[in-house]
C-alpha positions as a Markdown table, in Angstrom:
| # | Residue | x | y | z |
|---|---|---|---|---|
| 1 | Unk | 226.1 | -36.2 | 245.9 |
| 2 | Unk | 223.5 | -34.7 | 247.7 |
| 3 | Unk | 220.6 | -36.5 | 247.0 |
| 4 | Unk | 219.0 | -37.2 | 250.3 |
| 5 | Unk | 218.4 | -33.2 | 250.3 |
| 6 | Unk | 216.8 | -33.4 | 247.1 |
| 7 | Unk | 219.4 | -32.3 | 244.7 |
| 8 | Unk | 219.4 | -33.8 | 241.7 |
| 9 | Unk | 219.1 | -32.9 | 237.6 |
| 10 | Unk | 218.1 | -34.1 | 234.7 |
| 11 | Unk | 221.2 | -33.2 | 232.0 |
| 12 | Unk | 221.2 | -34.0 | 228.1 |
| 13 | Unk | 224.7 | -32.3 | 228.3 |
| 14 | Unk | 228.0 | -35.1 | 227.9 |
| 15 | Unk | 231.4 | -33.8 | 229.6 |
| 16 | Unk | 233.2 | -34.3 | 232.9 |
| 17 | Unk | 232.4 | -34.7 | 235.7 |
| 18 | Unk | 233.9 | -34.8 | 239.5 |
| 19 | Unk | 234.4 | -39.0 | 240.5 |
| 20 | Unk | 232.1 | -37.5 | 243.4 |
| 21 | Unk | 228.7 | -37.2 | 241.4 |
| 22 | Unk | 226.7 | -40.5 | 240.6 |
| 23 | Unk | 225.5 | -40.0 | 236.9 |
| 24 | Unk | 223.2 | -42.1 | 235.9 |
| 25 | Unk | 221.8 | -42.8 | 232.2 |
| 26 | Unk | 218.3 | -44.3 | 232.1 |
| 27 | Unk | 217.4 | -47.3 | 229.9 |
| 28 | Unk | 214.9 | -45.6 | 227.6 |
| 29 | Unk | 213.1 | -48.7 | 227.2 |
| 30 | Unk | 211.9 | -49.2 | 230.6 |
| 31 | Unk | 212.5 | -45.4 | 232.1 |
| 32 | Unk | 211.9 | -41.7 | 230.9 |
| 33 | Unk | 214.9 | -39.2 | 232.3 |
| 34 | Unk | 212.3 | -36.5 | 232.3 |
| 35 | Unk | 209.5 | -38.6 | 234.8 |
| 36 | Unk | 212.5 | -39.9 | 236.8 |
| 37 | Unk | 213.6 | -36.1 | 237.1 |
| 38 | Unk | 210.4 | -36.1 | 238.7 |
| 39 | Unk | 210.4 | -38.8 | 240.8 |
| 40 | Unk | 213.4 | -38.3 | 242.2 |
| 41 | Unk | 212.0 | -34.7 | 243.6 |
| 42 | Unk | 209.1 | -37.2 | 245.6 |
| 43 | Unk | 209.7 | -36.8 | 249.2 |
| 44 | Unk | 209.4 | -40.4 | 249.6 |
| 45 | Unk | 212.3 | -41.2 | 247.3 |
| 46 | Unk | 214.2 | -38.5 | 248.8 |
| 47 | Unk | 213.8 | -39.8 | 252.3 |
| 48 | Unk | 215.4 | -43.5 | 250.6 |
| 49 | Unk | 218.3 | -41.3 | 249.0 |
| 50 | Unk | 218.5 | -40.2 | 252.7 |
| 51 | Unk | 218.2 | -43.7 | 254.2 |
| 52 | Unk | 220.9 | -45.2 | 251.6 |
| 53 | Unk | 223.3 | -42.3 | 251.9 |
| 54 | Unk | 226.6 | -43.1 | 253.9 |
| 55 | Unk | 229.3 | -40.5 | 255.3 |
| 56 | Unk | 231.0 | -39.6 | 258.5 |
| 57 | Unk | 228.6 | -36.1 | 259.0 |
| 58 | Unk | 225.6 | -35.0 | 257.2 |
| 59 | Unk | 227.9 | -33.0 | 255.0 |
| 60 | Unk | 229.5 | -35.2 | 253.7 |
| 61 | Unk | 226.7 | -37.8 | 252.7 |
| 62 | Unk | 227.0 | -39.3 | 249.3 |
| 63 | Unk | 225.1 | -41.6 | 247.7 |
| 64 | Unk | 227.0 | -44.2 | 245.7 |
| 65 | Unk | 225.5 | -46.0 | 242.9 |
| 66 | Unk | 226.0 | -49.9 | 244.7 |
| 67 | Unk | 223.8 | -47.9 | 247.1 |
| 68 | Unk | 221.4 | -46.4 | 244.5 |
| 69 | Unk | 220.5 | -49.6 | 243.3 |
| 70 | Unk | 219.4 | -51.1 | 246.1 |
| 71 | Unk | 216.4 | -48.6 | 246.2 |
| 72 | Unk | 213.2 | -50.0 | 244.8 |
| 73 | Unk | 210.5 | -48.3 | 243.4 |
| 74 | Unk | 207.2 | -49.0 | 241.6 |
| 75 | Unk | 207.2 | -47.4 | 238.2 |
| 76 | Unk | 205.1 | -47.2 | 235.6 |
| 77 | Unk | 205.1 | -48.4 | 232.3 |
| 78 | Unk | 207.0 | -46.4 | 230.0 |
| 79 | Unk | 204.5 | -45.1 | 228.1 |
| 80 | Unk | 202.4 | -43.8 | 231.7 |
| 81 | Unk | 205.5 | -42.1 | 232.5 |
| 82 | Unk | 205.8 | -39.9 | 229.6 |
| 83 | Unk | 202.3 | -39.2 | 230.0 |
| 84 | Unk | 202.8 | -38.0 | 234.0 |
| 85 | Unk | 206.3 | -36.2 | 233.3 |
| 86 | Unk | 204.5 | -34.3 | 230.3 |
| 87 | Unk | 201.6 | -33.1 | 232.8 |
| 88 | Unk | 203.8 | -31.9 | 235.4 |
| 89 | Unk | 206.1 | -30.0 | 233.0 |
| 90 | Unk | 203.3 | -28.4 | 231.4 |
| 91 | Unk | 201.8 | -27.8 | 235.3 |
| 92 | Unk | 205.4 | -26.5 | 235.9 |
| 93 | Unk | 205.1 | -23.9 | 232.9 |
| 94 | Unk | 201.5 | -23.4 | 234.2 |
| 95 | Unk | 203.1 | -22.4 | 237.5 |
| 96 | Unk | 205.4 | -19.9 | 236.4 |
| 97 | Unk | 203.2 | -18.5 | 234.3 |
| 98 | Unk | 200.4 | -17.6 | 237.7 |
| 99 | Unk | 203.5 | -16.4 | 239.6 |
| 100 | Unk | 204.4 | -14.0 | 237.2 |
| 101 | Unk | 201.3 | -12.7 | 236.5 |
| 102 | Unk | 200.9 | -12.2 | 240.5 |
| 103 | Unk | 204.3 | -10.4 | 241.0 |
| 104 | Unk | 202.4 | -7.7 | 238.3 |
| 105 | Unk | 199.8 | -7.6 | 240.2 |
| 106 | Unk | 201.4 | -6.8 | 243.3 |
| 107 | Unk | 203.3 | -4.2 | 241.4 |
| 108 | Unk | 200.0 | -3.0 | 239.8 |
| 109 | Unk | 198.6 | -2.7 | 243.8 |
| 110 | Unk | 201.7 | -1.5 | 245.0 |
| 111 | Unk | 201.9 | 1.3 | 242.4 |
| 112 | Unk | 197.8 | 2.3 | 242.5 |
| 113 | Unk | 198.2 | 2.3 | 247.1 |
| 114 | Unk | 201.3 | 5.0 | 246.4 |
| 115 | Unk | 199.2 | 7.2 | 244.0 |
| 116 | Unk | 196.2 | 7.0 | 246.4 |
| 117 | Unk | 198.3 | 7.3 | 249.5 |
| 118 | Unk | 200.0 | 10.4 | 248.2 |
| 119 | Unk | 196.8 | 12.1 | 247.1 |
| 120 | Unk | 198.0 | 12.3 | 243.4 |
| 121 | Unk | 194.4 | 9.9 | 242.6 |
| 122 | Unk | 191.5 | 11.0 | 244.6 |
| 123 | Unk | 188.6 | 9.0 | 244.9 |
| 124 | Unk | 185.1 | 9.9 | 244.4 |
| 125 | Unk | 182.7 | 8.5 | 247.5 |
| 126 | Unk | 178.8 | 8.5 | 246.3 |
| 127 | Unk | 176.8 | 10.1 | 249.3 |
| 128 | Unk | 174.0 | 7.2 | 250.2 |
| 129 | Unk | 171.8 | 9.9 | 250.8 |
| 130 | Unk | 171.6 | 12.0 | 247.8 |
């Protein structure tokens, strides 16, 4: 639905879904959902969601599937793809990992200025001429 922004989701989940959503199911012989995930998140192919998208204001852009098709892209072979989705969900993890550990730091930082700030640490300066 609103593809040319970006938004779309890789799902193993089976249910209903509004008539307004494309879903699509990849071949697994000749695509992996995970890499297309991916790919589908490329500003490139987001600009050709944009391109292909119909509607009378941006709001209401859709991208229907006769539409969808008509995009071409180079992919990989199937086994390439696993290989670059696997890298960039381990990057992904990799990621989260560094921006957690810098939210503690800036806590760390955050807590250490107040103790110095408030004069409950006091820190010892070496005289350079003793």
């Amino acid at each position: 639905m609103r593809m040319w922004q970006g938004v779309s989701a890789l799902s193993e989940l089976e249910g209903i879904v509004s008539p307004a959503y494309t879903i699509c199911t990849p071949n697994s012989e000749y695509i992996d959902g995970l890499f297309a995930s991916y790919l589908f998140k490329h500003p490139w192919v987001i600009h050709q969601f944009y391109k292909h998208s119909q509607g009378l204001t941006s709001d209401t852009w859709n991208l229907k599937f006769h539409h969808f098709a008509e995009i071409k892209l180079w992919i990989p072979p199937l086994n390439k793809q696993k290989v670059i989705a696997e890298e960039l969900q381990l990057s992904g993890v990799e990621i989260k990992i560094l921006k957690k550990q810098c939210e503690a730091i800036k806590k760390q930082k955050r807590g250490l200025m107040q103790k110095l700030l408030t004069g409950e640490w006091r820190v010892k300066i070496k005289d350079p001429h003793s």
